[in-house]
C-alpha positions as semicolon CSV with decimal commas, in nm:
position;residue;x (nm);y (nm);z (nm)
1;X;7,236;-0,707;-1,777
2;X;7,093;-0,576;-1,472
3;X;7,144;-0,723;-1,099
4;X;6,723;-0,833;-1,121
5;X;6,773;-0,989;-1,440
6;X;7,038;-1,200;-1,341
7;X;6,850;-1,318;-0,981
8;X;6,528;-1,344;-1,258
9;X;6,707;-1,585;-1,425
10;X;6,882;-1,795;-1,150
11;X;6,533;-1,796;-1,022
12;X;6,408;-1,926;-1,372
13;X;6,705;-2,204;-1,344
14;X;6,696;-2,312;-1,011
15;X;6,284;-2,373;-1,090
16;X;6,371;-2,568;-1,413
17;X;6,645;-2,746;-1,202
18;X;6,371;-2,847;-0,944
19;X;6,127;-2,956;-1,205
20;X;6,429;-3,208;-1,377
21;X;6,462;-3,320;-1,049
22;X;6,063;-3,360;-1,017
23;X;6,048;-3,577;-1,266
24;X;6,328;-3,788;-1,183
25;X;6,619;-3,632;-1,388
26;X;6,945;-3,622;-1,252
27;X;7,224;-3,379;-1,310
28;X;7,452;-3,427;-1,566
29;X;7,267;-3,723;-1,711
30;X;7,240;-3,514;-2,043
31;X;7,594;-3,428;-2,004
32;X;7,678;-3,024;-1,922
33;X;7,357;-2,912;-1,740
34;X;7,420;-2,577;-1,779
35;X;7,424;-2,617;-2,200
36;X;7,089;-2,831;-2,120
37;X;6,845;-2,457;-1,974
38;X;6,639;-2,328;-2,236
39;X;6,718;-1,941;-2,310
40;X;6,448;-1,719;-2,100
41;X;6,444;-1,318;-2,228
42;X;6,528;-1,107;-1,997
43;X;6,222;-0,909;-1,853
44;X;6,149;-0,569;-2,036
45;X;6,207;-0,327;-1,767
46;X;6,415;-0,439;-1,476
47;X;6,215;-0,453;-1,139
48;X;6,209;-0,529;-0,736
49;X;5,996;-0,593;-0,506
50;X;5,769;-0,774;-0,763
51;X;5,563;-1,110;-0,677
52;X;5,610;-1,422;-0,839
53;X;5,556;-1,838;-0,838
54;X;5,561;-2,141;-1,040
55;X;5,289;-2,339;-1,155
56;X;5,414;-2,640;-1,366
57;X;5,686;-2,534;-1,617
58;X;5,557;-2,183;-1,572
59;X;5,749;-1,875;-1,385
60;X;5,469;-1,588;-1,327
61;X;5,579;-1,210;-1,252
62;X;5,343;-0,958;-1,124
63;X;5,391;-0,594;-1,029
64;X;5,723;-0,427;-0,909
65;X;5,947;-0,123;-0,833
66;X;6,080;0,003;-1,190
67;X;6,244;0,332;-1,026
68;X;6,531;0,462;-0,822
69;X;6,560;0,302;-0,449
70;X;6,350;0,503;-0,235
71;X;6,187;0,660;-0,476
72;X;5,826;0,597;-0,522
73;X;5,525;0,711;-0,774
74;X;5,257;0,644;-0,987
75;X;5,552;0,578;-1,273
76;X;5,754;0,389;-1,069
77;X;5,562;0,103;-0,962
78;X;5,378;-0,100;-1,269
79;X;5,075;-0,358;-1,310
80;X;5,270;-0,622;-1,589
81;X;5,195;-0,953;-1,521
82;X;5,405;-1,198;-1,742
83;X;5,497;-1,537;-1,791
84;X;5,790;-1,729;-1,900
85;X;5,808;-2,130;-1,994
86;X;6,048;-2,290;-1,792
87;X;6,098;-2,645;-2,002
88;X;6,071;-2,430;-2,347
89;X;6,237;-2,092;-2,209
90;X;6,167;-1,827;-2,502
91;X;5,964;-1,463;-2,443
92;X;5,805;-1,409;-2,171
93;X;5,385;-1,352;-2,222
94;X;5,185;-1,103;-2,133
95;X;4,895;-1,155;-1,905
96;X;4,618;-0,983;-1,799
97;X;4,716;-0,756;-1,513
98;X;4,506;-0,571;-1,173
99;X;4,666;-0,294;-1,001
100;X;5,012;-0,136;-0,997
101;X;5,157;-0,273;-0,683
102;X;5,505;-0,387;-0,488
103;X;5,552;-0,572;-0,201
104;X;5,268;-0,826;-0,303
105;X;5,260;-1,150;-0,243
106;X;5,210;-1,408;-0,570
107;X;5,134;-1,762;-0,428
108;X;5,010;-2,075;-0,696
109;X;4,761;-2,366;-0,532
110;X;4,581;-2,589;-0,722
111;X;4,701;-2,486;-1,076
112;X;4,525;-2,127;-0,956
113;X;4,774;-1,811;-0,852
114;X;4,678;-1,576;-0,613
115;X;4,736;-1,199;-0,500
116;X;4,762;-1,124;-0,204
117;X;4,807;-0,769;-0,113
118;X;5,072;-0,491;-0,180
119;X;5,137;-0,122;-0,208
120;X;5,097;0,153;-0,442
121;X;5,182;0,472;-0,486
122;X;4,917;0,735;-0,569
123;X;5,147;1,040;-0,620
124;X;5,332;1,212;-0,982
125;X;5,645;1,204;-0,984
126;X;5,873;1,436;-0,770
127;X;5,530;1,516;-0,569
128;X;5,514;1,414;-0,177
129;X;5,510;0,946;-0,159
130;X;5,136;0,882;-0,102
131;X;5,194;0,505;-0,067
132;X;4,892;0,293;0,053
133;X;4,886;-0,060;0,169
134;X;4,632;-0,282;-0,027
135;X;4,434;-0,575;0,108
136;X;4,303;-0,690;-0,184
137;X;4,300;-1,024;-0,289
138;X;4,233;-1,207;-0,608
139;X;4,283;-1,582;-0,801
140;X;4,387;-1,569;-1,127
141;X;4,278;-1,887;-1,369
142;X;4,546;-1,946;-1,582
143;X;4,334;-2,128;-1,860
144;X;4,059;-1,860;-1,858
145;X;4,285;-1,594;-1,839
146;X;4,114;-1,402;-1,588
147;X;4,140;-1,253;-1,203
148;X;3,834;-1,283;-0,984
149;X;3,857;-1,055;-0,661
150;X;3,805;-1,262;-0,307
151;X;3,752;-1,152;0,027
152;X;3,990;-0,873;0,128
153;X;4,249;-0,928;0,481
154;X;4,108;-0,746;0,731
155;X;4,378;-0,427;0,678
156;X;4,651;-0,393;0,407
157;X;4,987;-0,529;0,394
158;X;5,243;-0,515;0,172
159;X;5,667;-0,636;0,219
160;X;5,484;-0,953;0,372
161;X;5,478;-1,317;0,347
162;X;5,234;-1,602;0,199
163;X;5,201;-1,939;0,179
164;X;4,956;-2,203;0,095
């Protein structure tokens, strides 16, 4: 199991830990809490520098670096966008997805998530980084499926912080 994979999923646990205690559960109340986690899939690819948040029992995943450290390309960087159930653990879902980007930002408000910039890379493999700074943003609707684009920030970031 890779080193993301296993942050992925104490991620995935301290969330459904936060949601017991959200609704008023209490450790150990069900006896061994760690026999009481539902069994989440590990991701298909392993990645960094991906964006992700919770919205109810959900754990969304956007984007990432699939390559080497350092190493950057049009191969290397992906646009999957996934879900996993927290409560019900299982597969995680694929979702609709933008651009390939890194370094974004994935915040949730109002049962809405949003995208908030990011970098990609625009060179092959092996050829010279062309890496770009994006200032897109967009809201994705969970129920509708679907990403509407919003007003851009004024330059691109990416490696940055959000919060609503």
């Amino acid at each position: 199991m890779s080193a993301l994979n296993v942050c992925l999923k104490l991620l995935a646990g301290a969330a459904l830990l936060g949601l017991a205690a959200l609704n008023g559960a209490r450790a150990g109340e069900a006896g061994d809490p760690s026999t009481a986690l539902p069994k989440i899939a590990e991701l298909p690819v392993g990645i960094a520098s991906f964006g992700a948040a919770i919205d109810g029992d959900w754990l969304y995943v956007y984007g990432g670096h699939t390559g080497e450290t350092h190493s950057y390309s049009t191969e290397e960087v992906t646009d999957a966008f996934r879900r996993v159930n927290l409560r019900q653990g299982g597969p995680w879902e694929e979702l609709p997805s933008g651009p390939p980007l890194q370094g974004l930002m994935l915040v949730e408000h109002d049962g809405l998530l949003y995208r908030v910039g990011g970098m990609t890379a625009r060179n092959a493999p092996n050829a010279a980084d062309d890496l770009h700074s994006l200032a897109d943003v967009a809201r994705f609707d969970p129920r509708s499926r679907q990403w509407t684009a919003l007003a851009p920030l004024p330059e691109g970031r990416s490696s940055h912080g959000a919060v609503v």
